[in-house]
C-alpha positions as CSV (number, residue, x, y, z in Angstrom):
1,X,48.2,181.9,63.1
2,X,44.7,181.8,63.6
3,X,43.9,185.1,62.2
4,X,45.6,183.8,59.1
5,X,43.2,181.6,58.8
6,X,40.4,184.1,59.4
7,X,41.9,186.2,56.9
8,X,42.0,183.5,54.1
9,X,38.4,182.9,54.8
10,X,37.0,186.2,54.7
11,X,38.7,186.9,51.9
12,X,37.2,183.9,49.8
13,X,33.7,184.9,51.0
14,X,34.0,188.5,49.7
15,X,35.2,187.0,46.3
16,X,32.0,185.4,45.9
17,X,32.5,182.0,47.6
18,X,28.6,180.3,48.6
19,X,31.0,178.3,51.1
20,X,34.3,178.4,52.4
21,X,36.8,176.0,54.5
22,X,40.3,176.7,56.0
23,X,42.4,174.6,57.0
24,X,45.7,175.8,58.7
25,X,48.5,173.4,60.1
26,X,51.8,173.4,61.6
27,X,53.2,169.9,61.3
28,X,56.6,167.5,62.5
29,X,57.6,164.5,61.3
30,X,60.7,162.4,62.7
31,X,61.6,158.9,61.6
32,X,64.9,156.8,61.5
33,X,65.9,153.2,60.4
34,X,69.1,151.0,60.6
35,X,70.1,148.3,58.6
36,X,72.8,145.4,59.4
37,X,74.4,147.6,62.3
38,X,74.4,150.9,60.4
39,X,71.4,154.0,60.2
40,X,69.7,153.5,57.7
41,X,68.4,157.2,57.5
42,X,67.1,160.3,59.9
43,X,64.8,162.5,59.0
44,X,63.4,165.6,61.2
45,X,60.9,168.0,59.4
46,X,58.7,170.6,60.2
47,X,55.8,172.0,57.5
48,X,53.5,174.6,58.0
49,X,50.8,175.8,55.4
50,X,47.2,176.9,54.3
51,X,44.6,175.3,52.5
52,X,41.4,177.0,51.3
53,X,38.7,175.3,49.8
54,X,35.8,177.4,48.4
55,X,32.7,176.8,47.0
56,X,31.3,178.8,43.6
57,X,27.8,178.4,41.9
58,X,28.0,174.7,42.5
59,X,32.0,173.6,42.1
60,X,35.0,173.5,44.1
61,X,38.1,175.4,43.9
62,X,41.2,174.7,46.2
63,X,44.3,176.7,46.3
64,X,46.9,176.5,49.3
65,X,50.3,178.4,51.0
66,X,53.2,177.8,52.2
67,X,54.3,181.6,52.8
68,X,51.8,183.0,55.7
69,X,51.9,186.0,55.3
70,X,48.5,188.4,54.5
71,X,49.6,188.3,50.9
72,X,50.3,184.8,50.7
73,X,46.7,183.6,52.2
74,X,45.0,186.1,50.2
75,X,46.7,184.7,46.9
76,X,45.4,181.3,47.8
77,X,42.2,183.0,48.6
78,X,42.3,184.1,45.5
79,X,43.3,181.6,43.0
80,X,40.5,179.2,44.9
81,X,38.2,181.3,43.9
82,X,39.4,181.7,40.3
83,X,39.6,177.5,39.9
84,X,35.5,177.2,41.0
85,X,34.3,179.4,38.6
86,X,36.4,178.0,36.2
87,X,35.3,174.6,37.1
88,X,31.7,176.0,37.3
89,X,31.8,176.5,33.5
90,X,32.5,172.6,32.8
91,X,30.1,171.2,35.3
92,X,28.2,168.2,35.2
93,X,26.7,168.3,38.3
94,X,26.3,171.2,40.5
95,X,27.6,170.3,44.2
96,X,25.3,170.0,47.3
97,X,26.6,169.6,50.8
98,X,24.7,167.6,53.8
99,X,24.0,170.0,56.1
100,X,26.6,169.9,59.8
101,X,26.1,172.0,62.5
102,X,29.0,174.5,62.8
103,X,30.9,173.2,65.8
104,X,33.7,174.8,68.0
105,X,35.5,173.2,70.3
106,X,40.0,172.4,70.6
107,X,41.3,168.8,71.3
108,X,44.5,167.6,72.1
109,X,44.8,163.7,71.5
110,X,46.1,161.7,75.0
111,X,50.4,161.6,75.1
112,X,51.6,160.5,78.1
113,X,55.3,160.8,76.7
114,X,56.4,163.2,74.3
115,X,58.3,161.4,71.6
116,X,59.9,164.5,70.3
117,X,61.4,165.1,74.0
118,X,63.2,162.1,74.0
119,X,66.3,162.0,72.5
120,X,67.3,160.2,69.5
121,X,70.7,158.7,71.0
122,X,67.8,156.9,73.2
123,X,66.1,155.8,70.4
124,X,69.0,154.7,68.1
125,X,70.5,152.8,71.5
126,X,67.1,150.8,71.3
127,X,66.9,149.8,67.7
128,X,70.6,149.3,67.4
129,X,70.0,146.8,70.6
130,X,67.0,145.3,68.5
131,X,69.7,145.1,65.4
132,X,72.1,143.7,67.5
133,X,70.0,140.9,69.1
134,X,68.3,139.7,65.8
135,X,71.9,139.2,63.8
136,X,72.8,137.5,66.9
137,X,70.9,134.7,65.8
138,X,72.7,132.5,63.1
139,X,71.6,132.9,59.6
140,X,69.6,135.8,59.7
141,X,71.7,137.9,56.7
142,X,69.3,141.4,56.9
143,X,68.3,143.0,60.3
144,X,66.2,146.4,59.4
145,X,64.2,148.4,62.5
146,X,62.8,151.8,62.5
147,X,60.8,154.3,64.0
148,X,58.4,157.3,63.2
149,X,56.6,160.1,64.8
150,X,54.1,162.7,63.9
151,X,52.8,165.7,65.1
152,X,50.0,167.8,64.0
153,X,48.1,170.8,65.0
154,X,45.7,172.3,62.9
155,X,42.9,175.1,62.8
156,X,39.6,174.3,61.2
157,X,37.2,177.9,59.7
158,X,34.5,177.6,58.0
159,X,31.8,180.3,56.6
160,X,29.1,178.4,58.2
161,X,30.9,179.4,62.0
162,X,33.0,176.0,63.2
163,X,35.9,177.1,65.1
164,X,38.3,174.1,65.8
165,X,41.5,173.4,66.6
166,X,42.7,169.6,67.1
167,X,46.4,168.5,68.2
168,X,47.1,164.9,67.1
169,X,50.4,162.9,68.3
170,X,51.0,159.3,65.8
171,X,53.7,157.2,67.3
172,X,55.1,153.9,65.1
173,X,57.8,151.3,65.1
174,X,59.1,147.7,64.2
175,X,61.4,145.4,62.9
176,X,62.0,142.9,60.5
177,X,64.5,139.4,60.3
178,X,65.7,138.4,57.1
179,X,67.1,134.6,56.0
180,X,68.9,134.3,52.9
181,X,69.4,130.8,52.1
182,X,70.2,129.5,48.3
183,X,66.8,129.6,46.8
184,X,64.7,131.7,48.9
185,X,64.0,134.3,51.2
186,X,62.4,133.8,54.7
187,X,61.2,137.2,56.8
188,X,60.0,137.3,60.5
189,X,58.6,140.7,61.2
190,X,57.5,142.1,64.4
191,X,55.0,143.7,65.7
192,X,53.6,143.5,62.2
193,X,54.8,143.6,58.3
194,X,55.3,147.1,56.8
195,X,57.0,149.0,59.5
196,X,55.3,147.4,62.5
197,X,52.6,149.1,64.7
198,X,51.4,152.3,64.8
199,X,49.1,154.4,67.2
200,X,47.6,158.0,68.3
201,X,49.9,157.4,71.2
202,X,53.5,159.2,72.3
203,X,56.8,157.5,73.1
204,X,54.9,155.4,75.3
205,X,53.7,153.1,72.1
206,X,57.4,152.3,71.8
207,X,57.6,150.8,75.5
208,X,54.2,149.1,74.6
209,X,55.6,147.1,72.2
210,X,58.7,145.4,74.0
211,X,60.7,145.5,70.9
212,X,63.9,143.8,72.2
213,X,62.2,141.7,74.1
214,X,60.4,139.9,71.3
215,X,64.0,140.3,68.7
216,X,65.2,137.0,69.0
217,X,62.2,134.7,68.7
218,X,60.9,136.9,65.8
219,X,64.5,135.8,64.3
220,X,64.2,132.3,65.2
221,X,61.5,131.8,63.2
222,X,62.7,133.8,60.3
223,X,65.7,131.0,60.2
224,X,63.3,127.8,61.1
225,X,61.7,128.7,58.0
226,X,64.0,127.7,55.9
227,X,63.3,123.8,57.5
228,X,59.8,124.2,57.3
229,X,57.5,122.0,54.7
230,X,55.7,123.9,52.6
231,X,52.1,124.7,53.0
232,X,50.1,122.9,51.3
233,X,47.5,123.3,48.7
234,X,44.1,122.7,49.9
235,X,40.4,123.9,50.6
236,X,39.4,123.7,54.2
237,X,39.8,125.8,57.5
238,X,41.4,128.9,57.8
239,X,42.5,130.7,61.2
240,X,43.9,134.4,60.6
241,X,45.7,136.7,63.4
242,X,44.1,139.4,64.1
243,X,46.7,141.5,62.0
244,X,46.1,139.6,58.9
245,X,42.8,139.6,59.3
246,X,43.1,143.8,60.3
247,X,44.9,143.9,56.0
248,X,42.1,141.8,54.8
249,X,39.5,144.3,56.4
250,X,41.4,146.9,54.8
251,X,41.8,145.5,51.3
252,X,38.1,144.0,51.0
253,X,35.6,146.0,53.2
254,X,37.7,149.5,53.4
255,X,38.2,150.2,50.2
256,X,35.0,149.3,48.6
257,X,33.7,150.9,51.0
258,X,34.5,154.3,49.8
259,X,31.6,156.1,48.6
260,X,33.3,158.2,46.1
261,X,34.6,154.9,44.7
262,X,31.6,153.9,44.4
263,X,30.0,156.5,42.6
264,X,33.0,156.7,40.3
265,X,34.5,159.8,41.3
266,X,38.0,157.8,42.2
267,X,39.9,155.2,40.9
268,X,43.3,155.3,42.0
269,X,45.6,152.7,43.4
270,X,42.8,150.7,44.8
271,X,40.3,150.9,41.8
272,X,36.6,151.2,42.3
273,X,34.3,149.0,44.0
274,X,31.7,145.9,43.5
275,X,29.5,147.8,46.5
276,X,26.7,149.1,44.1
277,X,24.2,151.6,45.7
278,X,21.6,149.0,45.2
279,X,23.4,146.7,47.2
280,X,23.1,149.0,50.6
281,X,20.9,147.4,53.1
282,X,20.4,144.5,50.7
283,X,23.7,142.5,50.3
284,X,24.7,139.7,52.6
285,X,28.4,140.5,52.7
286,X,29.6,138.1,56.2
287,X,28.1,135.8,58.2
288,X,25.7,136.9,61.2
289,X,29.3,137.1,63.6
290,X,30.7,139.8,61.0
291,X,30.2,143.7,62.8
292,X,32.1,146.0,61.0
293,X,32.1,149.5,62.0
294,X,34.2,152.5,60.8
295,X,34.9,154.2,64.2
296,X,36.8,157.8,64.4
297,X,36.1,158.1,68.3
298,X,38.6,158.2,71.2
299,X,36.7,155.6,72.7
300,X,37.1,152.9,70.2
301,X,40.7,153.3,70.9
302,X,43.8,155.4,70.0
303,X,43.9,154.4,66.2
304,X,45.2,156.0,63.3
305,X,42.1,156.7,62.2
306,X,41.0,158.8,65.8
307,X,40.4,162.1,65.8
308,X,37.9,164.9,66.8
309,X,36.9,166.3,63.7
310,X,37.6,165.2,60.6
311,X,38.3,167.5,57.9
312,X,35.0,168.9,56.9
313,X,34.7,169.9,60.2
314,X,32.2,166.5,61.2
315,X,32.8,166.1,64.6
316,X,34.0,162.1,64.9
317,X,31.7,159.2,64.9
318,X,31.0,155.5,65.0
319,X,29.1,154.1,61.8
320,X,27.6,150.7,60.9
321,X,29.2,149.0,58.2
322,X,28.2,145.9,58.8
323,X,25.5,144.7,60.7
324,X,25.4,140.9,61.6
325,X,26.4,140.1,58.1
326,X,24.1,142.4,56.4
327,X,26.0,146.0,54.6
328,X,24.7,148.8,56.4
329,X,26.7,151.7,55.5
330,X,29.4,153.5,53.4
331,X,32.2,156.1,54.0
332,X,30.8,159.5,53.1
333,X,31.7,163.0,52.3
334,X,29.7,166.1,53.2
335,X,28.7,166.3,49.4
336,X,28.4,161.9,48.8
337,X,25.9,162.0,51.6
338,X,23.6,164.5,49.8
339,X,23.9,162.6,46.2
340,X,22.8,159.3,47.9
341,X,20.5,161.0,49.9
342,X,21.9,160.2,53.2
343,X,20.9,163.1,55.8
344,X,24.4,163.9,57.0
345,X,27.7,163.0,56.8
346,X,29.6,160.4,58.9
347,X,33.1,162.7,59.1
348,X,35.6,160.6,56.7
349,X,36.7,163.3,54.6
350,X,40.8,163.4,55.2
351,X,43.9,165.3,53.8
352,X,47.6,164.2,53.9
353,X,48.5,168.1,54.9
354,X,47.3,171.5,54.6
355,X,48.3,171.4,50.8
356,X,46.0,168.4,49.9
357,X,42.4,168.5,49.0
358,X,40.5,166.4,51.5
359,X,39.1,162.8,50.2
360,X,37.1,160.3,51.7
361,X,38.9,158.1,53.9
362,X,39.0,155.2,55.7
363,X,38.8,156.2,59.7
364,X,39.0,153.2,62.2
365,X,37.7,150.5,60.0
366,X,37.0,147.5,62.4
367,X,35.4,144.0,63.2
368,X,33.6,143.9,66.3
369,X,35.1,141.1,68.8
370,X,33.0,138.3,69.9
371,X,30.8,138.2,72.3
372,X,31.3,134.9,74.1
373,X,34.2,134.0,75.8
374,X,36.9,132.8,73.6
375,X,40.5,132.9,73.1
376,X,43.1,131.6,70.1
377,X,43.7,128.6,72.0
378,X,40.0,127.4,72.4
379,X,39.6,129.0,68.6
380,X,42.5,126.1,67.8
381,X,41.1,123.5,69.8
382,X,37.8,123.4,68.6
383,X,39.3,122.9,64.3
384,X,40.0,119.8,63.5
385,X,42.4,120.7,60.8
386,X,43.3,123.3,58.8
387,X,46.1,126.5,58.5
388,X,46.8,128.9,61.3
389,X,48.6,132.3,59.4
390,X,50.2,135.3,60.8
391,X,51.7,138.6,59.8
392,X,51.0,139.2,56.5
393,X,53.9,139.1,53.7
394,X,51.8,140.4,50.4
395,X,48.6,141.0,48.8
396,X,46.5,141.4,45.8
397,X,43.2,141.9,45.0
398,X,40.8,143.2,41.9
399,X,40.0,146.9,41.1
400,X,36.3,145.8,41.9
401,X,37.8,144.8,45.7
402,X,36.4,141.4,45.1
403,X,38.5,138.6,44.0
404,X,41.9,138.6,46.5
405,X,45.3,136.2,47.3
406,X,46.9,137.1,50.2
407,X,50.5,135.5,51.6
408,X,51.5,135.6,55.0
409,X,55.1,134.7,56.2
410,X,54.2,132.1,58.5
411,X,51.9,129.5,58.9
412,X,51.4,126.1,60.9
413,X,49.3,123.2,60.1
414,X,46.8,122.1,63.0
415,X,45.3,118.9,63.8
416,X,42.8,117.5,66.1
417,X,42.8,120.9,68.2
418,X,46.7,121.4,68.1
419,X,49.5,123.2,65.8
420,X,51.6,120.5,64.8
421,X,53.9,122.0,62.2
422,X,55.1,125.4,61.2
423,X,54.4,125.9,57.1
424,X,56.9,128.0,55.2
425,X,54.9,130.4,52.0
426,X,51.2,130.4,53.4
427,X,48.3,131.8,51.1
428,X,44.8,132.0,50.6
429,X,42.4,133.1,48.1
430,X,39.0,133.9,47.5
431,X,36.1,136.0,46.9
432,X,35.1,138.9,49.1
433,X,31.5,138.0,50.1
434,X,31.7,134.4,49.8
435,X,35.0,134.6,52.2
436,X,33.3,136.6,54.9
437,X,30.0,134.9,54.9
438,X,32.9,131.7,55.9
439,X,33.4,133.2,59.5
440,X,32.2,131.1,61.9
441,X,34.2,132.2,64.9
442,X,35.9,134.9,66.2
443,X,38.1,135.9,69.6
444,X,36.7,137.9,72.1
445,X,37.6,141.4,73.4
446,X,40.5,140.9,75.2
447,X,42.3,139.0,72.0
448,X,41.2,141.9,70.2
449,X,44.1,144.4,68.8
450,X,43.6,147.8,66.9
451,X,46.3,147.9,64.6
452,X,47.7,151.0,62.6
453,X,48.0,150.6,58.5
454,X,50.5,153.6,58.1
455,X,50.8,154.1,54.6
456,X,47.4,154.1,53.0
457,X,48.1,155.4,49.0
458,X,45.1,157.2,47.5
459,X,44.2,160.2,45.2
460,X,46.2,162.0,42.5
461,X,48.6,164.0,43.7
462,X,49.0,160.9,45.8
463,X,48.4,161.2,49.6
464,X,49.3,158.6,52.3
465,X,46.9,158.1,55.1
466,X,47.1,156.4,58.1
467,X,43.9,154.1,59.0
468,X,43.2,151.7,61.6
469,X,41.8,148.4,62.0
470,X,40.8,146.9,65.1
471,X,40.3,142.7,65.0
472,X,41.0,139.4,66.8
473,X,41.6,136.0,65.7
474,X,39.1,134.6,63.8
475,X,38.5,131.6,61.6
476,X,36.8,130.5,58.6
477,X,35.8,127.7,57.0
478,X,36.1,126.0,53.1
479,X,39.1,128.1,52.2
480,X,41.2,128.1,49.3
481,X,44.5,127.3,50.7
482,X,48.3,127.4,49.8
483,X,48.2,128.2,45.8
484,X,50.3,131.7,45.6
485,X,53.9,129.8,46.0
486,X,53.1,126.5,44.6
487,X,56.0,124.8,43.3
């Protein structure tokens, strides 16, 4: 396989290629659902292909294969070739790339459990058990779980000499309770909305997360709903969980974030972004307890956005965002860092498969715990009054990334230090900075919870990227509160 890749690259370079990348993978996916009792579908796939990017007097070309065979790499070789020069011809701007050390090295992400060993009678028996357990509870009407794996294993070339080959494992799964009553739909999801949680972990995610365990409360609460007052419209405090508040880092810091958004190269699905160059190191965008950084390491734990090297060949790093409120730092390419001036890249340069042009992409994009001592109870205790929100049940926001609404599917009303009611149709609203300069307290480490975001959309062909977000409850204070479902 490897000499494949060789091949391919050797082959651009003779063409006439200043620079060359290769990108070889062999890849599995596996994922299953039920609905009401029944499977909802199974898929098992396997993919294995060749991308070669090349670079020509100053513009790219990319051409991949499915068919490895000599031929077949050497026709994508080829036809690279052929779309930089003809991009070369139309130029406005002739491509410059931070320089990166050539870097060899192979890494296998951590799997204690491989989740394409165990069988999937054994993981049907647990989400029909999960199915079973939540329609045991009267007046849920829709019971939906499901479950997905990944693996990939891919081979890195370049012309400058990196060598690498990286092994990744992605392990996801969930539920969702719904309540049908005559004017309105309640939904309890667990462990989060949109397919639940997801991690660079093996089957051993799915024993993490207790599924069954947590079935009936989860469907408790989707049926409570239905009693519950409505939340009301007001400004005052807010208190997220931290998976909310892991969506709203996504939606308003990772996307504007994005350099190439920024400097207009991509608008797609998220638009552009209200982070101006001359805002870098000179915009307040949080209060002094907001530390955002974007994170690919092992260390900062086993997220979707983890890896070794990204696909550049940048060997994984941890980045300053934000730096006690002040915006320190975007997501780069190899060729965004050298147009901003930036000496090298911070490795966020991402493709959905070996037939996908790599794009900048959100890594591990996360809020840094506190640093004192504090948990959600003492976070409750110490508000007065105000909304606490969980589990988030839809967004929007501007294609500048700066005015949002955001509903969750369950909320409760606190007073003097306690939650006193639960609130059916939760929402907030506001304006990026002014929301984030609002924080004035945040859990500490051990409340604090990297979540997986799964499903990413970005780019044209459209690729979907997983991301992660690492956060813990946090609140914030002189929110708009409870205008998306006004009645």
């Amino acid at each position: 396989m490897k000499s494949l890749a060789q091949r391919a690259l050797d082959t651009a370079m003779q063409q006439g290629a200043g620079y060359a990348d290769v990108r070889l993978a062999e890849e599995r996916h596996r994922s299953f659902t039920t609905k009401n009792g029944r499977i909802g579908h199974v898929a098992d796939a396997e993919s294995h292909g060749l991308g070669v990017r090349a670079l020509v007097a100053g513009s790219w070309g990319f051409a991949a294969a499915g068919h490895l065979t000599p031929e077949g790499v050497d026709r994508a070789a080829a036809e690279a070739i052929a779309i930089a020069r003809a991009s070369a011809r139309v130029q406005a701007r002739a491509v410059t790339l931070a320089p990166e050390s050539p870097h060899c090295a192979v890494w296998v992400s951590p799997c204690r459990i491989d989740p394409f060993a165990v069988s999937l009678e054994t993981s049907l028996d647990l989400l029909f058990a999960v199915d079973r357990e939540l329609r045991s509870v009267s007046g849920i009407t829709l019971a939906e779980t499901g479950m997905e794996f990944h693996r990939s294993r891919q081979w890195f070339l370049s012309s400058e000499g990196a060598d690498q080959e990286q092994t990744r494992t992605l392990s996801g799964a969930g539920f969702a309770a719904y309540s049908f009553g005559e004017s309105e739909i309640q939904k309890r999801s667990y462990p989060n909305s949109f397919g639940g949680q997801h991690q660079l972990k093996g089957y051993e995610l799915i024993e993490e997360l207790r599924l069954l365990e947590n079935a009936r409360r989860v469907a408790e609460e989707a049926v409570a709903l239905h009693r519950a007052d409505q939340c009301p419209q007001l400004t005052g405090t807010l208190v997220l969980d931290s998976s909310q508040l892991g969506l709203q880092i996504h939606e308003s810091i990772g996307h504007p974030i994005e350099l190439d958004r920024v400097l207009g190269a991509e608008a797609n699905f998220a638009g552009g972004s209200f982070l101006s160059l001359d805002k870098l190191r000179h915009l307040r965008y949080g209060s002094e307890l907001v530390n955002v950084v974007a994170d690919a390491r092992l260390e900062h734990g086993p997220g979707l956005g983890t890896f070794a090297f990204d696909d550049e060949g940048v060997p994984a790093a941890r980045a300053d965002i934000i730096r006690a409120g002040e915006f320190t730092g975007y997501l780069m390419s190899r060729e965004t860092a050298a147009q901003i001036g930036e000496g090298r890249s911070n490795g966020c340069m991402r493709a959905e498969s070996w037939n996908r042009l790599p794009l900048i992409r959100m890594t591990n994009i996360s809020i840094l715990p506190g640093e004192r001592p504090l948990s959600p109870g003492e976070l409750l205790a110490d508000t007065d009054a105000g909304v606490y929100m969980e589990t988030n049940r839809s967004w929007s926001i501007d294609d500048k990334r700066y005015n949002f609404q955001f509903g969750c599917e369950i909320g409760w009303e606190i007073r003097h230090g306690r939650q006193v009611r639960m609130l059916k149709n939760p929402s907030y609203s506001g304006i990026t900075t002014e929301f984030w300069n609002s924080l004035d307290a945040i859990c500490s480490r051990q409340h604090w919870t990297l979540w997986g975001t799964p499903n990413c959309g970005k780019g044209q062909p459209q690729q979907t990227m997983g991301t992660g977000h690492g956060a813990a409850p946090a609140r914030f204070r002189n929110i708009k509160i409870g205008g998306a479902y006004a009645r």
